[in-house]
C-alpha positions as CSV (number, residue, x, y, z in Angstrom):
1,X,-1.4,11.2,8.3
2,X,-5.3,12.1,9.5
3,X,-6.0,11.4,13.2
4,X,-9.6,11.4,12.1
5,X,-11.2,8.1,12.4
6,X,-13.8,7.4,10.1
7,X,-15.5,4.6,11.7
8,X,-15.5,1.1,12.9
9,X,-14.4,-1.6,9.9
10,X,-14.6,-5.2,8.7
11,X,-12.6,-5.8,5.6
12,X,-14.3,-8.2,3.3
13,X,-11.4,-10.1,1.8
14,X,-13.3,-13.9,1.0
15,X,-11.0,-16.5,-0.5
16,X,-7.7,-14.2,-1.1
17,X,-6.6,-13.1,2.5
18,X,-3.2,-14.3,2.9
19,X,-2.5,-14.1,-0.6
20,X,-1.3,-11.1,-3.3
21,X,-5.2,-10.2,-3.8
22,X,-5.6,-9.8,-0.2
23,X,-3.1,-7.1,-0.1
24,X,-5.4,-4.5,0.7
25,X,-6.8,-6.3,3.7
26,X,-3.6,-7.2,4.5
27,X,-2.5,-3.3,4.8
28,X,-5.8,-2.8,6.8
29,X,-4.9,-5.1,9.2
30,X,-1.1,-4.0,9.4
31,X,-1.8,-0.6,9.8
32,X,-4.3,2.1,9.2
33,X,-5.4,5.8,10.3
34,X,-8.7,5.9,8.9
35,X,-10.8,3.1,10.2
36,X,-10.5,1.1,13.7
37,X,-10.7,-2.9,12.3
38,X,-12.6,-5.2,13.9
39,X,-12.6,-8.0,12.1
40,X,-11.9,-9.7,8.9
41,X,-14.0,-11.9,6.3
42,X,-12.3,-15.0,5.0
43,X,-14.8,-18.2,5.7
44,X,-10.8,-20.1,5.1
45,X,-9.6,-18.9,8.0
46,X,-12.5,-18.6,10.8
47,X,-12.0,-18.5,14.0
48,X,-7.7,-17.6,13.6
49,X,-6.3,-14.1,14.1
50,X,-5.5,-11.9,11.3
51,X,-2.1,-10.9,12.3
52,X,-1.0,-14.0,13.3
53,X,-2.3,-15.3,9.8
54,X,-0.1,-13.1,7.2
55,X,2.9,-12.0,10.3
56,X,2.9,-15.2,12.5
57,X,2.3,-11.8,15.4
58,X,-1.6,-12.0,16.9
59,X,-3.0,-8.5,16.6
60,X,-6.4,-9.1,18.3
61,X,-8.1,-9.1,14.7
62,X,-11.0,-12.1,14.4
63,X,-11.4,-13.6,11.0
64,X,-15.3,-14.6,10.7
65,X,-17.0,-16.5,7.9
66,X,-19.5,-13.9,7.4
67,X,-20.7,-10.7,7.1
68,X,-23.4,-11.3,9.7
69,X,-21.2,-12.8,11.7
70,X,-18.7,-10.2,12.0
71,X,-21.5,-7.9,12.8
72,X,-23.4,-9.7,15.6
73,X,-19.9,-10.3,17.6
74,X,-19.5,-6.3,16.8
75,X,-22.8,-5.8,18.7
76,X,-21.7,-8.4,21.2
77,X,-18.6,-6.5,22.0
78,X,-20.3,-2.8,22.4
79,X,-18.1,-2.0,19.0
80,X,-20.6,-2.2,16.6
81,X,-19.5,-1.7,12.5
82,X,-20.2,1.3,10.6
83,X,-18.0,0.6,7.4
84,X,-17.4,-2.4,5.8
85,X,-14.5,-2.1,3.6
86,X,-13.8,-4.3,0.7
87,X,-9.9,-5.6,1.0
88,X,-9.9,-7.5,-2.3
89,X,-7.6,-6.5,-4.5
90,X,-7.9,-8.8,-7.7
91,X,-6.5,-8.6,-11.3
92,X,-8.0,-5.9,-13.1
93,X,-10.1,-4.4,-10.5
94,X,-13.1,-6.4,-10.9
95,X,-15.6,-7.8,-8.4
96,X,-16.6,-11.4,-8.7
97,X,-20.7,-11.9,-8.5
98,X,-20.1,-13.7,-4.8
99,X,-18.7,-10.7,-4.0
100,X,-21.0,-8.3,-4.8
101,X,-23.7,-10.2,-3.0
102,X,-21.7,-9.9,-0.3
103,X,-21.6,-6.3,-0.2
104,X,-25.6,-6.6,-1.1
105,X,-25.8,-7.6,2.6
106,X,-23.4,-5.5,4.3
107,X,-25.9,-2.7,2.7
108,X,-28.6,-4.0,3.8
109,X,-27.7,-4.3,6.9
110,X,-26.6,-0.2,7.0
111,X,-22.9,-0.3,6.6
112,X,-21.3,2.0,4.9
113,X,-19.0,0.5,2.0
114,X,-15.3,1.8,0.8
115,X,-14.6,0.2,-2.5
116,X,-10.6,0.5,-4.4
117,X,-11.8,-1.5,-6.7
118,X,-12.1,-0.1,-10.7
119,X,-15.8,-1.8,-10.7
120,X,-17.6,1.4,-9.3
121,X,-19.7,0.0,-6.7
122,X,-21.7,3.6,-6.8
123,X,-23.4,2.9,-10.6
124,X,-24.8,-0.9,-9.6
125,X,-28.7,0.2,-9.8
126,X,-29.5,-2.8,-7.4
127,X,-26.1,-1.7,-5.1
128,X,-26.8,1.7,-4.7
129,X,-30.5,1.2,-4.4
130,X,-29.8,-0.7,-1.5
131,X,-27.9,2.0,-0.1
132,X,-30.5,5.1,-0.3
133,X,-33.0,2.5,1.2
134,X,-30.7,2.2,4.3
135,X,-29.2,5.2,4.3
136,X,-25.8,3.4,3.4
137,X,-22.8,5.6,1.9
138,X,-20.5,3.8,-1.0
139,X,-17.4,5.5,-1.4
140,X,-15.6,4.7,-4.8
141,X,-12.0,5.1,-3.6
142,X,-10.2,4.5,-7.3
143,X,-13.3,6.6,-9.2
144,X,-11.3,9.8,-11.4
145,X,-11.1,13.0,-9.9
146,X,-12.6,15.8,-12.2
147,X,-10.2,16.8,-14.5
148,X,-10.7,20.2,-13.9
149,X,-8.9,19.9,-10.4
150,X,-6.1,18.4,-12.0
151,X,-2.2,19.6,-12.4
152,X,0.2,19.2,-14.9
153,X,3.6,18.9,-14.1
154,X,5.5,22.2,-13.0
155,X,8.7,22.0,-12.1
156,X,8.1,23.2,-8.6
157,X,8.7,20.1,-6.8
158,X,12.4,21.4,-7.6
159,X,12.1,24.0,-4.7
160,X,11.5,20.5,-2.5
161,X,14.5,20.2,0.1
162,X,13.1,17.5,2.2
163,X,15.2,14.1,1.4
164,X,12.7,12.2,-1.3
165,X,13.0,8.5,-0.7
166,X,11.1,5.9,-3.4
167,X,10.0,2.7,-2.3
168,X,10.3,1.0,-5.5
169,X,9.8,-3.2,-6.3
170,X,10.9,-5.6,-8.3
171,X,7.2,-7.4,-8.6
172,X,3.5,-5.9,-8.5
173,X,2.0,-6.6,-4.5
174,X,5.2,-7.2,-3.5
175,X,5.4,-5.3,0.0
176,X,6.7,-1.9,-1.0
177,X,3.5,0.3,0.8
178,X,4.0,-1.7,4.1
179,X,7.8,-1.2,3.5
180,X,7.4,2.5,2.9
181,X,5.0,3.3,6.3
182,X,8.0,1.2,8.2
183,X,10.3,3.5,7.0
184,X,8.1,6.8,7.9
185,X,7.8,5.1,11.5
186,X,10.7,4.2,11.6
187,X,12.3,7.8,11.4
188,X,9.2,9.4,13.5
189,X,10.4,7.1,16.1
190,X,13.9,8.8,16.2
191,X,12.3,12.3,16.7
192,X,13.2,12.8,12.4
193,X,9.3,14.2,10.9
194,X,8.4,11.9,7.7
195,X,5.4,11.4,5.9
196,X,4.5,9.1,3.1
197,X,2.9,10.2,-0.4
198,X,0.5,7.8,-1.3
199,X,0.1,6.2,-5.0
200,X,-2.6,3.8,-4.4
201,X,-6.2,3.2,-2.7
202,X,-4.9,1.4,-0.6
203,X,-2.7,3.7,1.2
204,X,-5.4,6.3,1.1
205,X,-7.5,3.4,3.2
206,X,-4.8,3.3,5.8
207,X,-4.9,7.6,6.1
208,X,-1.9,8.9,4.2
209,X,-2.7,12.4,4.1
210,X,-1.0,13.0,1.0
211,X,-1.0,11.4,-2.3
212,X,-2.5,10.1,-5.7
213,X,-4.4,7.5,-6.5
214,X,-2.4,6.7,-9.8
215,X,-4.3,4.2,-11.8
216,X,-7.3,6.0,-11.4
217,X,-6.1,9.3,-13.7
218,X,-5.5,9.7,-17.3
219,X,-2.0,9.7,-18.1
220,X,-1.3,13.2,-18.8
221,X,-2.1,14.2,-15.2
222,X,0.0,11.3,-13.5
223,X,3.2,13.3,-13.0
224,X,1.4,16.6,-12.3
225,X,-0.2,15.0,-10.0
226,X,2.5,13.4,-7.9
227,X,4.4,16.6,-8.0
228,X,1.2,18.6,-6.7
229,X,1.2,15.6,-3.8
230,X,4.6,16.5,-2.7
231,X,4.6,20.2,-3.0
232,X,1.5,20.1,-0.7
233,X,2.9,17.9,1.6
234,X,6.0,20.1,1.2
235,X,4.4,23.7,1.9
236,X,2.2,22.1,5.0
237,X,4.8,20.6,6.9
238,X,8.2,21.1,5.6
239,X,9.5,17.4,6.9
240,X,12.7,16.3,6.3
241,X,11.7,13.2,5.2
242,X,9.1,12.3,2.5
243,X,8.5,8.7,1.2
244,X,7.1,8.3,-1.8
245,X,5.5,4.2,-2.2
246,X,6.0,2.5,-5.4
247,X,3.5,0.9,-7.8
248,X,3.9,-2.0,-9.9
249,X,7.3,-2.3,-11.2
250,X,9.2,-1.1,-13.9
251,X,9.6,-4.4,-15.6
252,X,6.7,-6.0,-14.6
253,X,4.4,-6.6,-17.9
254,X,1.3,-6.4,-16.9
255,X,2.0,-3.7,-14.1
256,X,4.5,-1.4,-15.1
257,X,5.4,1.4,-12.7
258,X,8.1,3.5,-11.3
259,X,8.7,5.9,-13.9
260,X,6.5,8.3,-13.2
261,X,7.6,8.0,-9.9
262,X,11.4,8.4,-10.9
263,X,10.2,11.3,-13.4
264,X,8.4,13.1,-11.6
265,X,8.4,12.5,-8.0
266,X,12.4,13.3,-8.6
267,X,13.3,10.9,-5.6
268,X,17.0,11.7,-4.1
269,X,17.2,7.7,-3.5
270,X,15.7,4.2,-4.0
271,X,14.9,1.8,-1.6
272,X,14.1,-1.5,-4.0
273,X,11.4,-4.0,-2.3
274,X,12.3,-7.5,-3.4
275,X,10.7,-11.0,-2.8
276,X,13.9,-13.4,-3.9
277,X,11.7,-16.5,-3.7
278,X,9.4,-15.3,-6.6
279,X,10.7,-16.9,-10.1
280,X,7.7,-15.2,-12.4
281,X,6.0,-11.9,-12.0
282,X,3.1,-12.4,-9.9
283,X,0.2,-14.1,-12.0
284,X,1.5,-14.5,-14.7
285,X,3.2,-17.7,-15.6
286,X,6.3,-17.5,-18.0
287,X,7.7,-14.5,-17.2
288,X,10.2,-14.8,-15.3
289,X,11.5,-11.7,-12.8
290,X,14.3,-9.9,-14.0
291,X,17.1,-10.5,-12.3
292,X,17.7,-8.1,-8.8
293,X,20.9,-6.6,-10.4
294,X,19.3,-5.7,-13.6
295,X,16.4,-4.0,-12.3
296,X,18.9,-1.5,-9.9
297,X,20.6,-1.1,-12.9
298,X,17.7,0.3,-15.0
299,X,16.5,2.3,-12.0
300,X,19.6,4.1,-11.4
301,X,20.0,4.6,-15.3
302,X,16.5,6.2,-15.6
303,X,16.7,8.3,-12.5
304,X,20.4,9.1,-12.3
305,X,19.9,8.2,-8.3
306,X,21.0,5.5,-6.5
307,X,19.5,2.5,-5.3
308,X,20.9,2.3,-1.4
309,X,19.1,-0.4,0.0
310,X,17.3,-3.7,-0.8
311,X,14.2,-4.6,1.9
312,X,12.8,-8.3,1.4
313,X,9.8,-9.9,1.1
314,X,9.5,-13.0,3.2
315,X,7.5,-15.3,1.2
316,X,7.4,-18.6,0.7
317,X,11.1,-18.4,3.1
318,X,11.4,-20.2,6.1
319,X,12.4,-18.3,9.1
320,X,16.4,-19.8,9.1
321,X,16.0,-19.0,5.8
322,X,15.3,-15.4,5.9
323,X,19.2,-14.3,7.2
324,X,21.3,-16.5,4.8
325,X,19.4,-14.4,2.1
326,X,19.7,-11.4,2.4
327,X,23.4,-11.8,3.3
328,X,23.5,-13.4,-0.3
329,X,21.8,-10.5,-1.4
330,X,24.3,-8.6,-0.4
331,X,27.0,-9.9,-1.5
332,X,25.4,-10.3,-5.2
333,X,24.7,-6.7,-5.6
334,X,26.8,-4.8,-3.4
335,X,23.7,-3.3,-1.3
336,X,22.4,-4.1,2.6
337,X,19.5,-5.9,2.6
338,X,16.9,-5.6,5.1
339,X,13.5,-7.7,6.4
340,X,11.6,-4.4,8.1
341,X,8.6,-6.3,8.6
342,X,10.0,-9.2,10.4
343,X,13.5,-7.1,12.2
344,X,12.0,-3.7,12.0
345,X,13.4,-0.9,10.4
346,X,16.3,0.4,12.3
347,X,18.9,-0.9,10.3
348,X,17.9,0.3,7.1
349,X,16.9,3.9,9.1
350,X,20.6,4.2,10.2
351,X,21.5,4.0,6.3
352,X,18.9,6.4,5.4
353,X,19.7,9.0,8.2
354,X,23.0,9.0,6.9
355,X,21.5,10.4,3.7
356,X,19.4,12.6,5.4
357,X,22.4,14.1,7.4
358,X,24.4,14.5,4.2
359,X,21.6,16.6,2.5
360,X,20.9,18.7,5.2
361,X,25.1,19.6,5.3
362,X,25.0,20.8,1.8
């Protein structure tokens, strides 16, 4: 992960913080490397704390109506903004028009702006007009690398001994990036050196060092480029640990991902991120989630790996609520099942360690 801080951040997130379009602020505001937050935009929740607004935990994180407003208590504090980064993370990739007004202003008032978005902020004549007046920088996070830079896939990730953990999910936004830095914290904490391979903008927001912005690159380069991620990461710092986060899911119809992952990143085990309140894939109404048992099923038949662990989402669950789950969980599909965001991660660590420990033996 970078220690370099790249500025002071609010993360515009109007009308979807607190909700699976938010999850990019909601990252930001969990954890992140790159930026020190200061505040949120979401004119729903003024006034409340951001922390205590998705994890019921206060994290010192104002939500503010505006982008004006954001800045002036910045100024107020002595912490003035230099980046305002857009949290949204909608269907598609595309910017509403309130939106982009929005990020009009934080322009014109000489923020920088960091964009994941697939709408390149960078090729708006009026947007990045704005910006050369006022000296502004827009960074297109998701924009394609030049293909000349890219790999195809190798075969060297097979000279790889580090333990290769996938955080995989049964839904799109359903957790598994927050789940996968809780595991890489979790084992740091016990002395154990991890790292986490990025797959989305998000995670290069919150200053994974290594990684692959997947949706971003034609398909031919996708598993070169998650090998080339790990072998870095791999060469630089030989860790023993290297978690690799999940996108989409693999049954997810809209969002299907995971293979690639499976294929390429050639994971030693699965970690499967699950939200058991969720009937229908997320947005789209009428198709339902396959059931939890199914989806291990196909993972372990694809990768030939098994799936050791579940980790749950807690939406939509009250807190009594959460327990008598995932004890259910585990007794439908023969696997512990874990809430790392709510209980932490040491549970699930002691499982993985023991797969580390049996790896390292051989």
């Amino acid at each position: 992960m970078t220690t370099t801080i790249d500025g002071t951040a609010i993360i515009y997130c109007e009308g979807a913080f607190n909700t699976p379009n938010g999850k990019t602020a909601h990252g930001l505001v969990r954890f992140t490397n790159r930026y020190r937050v200061i505040a949120v935009i979401d004119s729903r929740y003024t006034g409340q704390d951001a922390g205590e607004i998705i994890d019921d935990k206060p994290n010192g994180i104002p939500v503010e109506a505006t982008i004006e407003d954001a800045v002036n208590s910045a100024n107020s504090a002595g912490t003035p903004a230099t980046h305002l980064v857009v949290g949204l993370a909608p269907d598609g990739g595309l910017l509403a028009p309130i939106a982009r007004l929005d990020i009009k202003r934080a322009l014109e008032l000489r923020l920088n702006v960091d964009s994941g978005l697939h709408d390149f902020l960078s090729e708006d004549t009026e947007l990045a007009d704005t910006a050369a007046k006022t000296g502004a920088v827009i960074r297109d996070v998701r924009r394609p690398p030049d293909r000349r830079s890219l790999h195809f896939f190798s075969g060297k990730i097979e000279a790889v001994t580090s333990l290769k953990i996938a955080v995989l999910g049964t839904d799109s936004a359903v957790g598994k990036r927050t789940t996968a830095w809780r595991i890489v914290q979790g084992f740091t904490e016990k002395g154990i050196d991890a790292l986490m391979i990025g797959t989305g903008q998000t995670a290069w927001m919150q200053g994974a060092r290594y990684g692959v912005i997947m949706d971003s690159l034609v398909n031919d380069f996708v598993s070169g480029e998650i090998e080339y991620a790990i072998c870095a990461a791999w060469t630089d710092t030989h860790p023993g640990v290297i978690i690799i986060e999940g996108q989409g899911s693999l049954m997810n119809p809209a969002y299907p991902g995971g293979f690639e992952i499976l294929a390429a990143g050639r994971p030693d085990l699965v970690v499967l991120q699950h939200a058991p309140a969720r009937i229908e894939y997320d947005g789209f109404p009428g198709y339902r989630i396959h059931p939890l048992a199914r989806q291990i099923q196909v993972i372990e038949m694809l990768s030939g790996k098994p799936v050791v662990a579940v980790t749950v989402n807690h939406e939509d669950l009250k807190p009594e609520e959460i327990g008598p789950v995932c004890s259910a969980l585990e007794k439908t599909v023969g696997l512990p099942a874990f809430d790392v965001l709510r209980d932490g991660p040491e549970g699930l660590i002691r499982i993985l360690s023991a797969h580390l420990k049996t790896k390292m033996d051989k």
